[in-house]
C-alpha positions in Angstrom: -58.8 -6.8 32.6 -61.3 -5.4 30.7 -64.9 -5.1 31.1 -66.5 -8.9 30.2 -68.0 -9.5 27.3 -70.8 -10.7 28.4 -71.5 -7.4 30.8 -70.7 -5.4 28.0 -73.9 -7.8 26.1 -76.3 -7.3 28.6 -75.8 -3.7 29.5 -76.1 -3.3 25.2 -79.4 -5.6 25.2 -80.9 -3.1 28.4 -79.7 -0.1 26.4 -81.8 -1.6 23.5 -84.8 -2.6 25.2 -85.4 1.0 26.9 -84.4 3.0 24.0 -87.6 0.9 22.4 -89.9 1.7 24.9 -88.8 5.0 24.7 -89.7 5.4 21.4 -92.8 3.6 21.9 -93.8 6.1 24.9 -93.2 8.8 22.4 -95.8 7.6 19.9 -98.1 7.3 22.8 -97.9 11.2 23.7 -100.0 11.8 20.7 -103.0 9.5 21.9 -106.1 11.3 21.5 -106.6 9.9 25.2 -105.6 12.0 28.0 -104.5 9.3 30.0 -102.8 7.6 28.2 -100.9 10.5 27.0 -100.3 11.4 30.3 -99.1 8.2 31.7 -96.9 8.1 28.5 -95.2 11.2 29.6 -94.9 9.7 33.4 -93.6 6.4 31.7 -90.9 8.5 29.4 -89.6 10.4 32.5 -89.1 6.8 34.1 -86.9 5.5 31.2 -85.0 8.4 30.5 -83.4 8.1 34.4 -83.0 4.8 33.7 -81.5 5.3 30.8 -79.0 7.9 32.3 -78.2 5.3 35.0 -77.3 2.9 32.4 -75.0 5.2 30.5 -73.2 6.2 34.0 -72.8 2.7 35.0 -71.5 1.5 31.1 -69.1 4.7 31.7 -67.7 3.6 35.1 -67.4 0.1 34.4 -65.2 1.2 31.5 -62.9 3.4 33.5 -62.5 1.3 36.2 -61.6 -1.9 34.0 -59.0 1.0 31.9 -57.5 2.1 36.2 -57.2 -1.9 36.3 -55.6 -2.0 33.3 -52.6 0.6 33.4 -52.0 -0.8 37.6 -51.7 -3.8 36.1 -49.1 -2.9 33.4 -46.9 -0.5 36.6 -44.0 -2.5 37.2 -43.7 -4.1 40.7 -47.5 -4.2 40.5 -49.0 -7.0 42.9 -51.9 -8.9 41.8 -54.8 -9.0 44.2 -57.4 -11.9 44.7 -60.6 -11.0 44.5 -62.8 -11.4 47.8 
């Protein structure tokens, strides 16, 4: 079965929304205020991890829904119920 739809939306629509503020973080670098330059940088370090947690999630959830996928398809597979 393969990853849901809406999962697949929502993880899209996060992707989205940080890659924004990323860019937004970026402009703010450049602030003639120290501060807020600095807690721009702070800010950009934040995203970026969450941003590569994202990515490794999107990445498992699509390999385990494709390992889902082929068991189901093995003949004399036996469907499980889910707990």
């Amino acid at each position: 079965m393969p990853m849901g739809t809406r999962k697949r939306r929502d993880l899209s629509r996060a992707r989205s929304a940080l890659l924004k503020a990323i860019l937004k973080s970026e402009r703010l670098l450049d602030s003639t205020d120290e501060q807020v330059s600095l807690r721009a940088a702070a800010v950009l370090a934040q995203l970026a991890g969450a941003l590569a947690r994202l990515a490794e999630t999107l990445d498992f959830e699509e390999r385990l829904s494709a390992l889902e996928e082929a068991l189901a398809l093995e003949p004399g597979a036996r469907r499980r119920r889910s707990a």
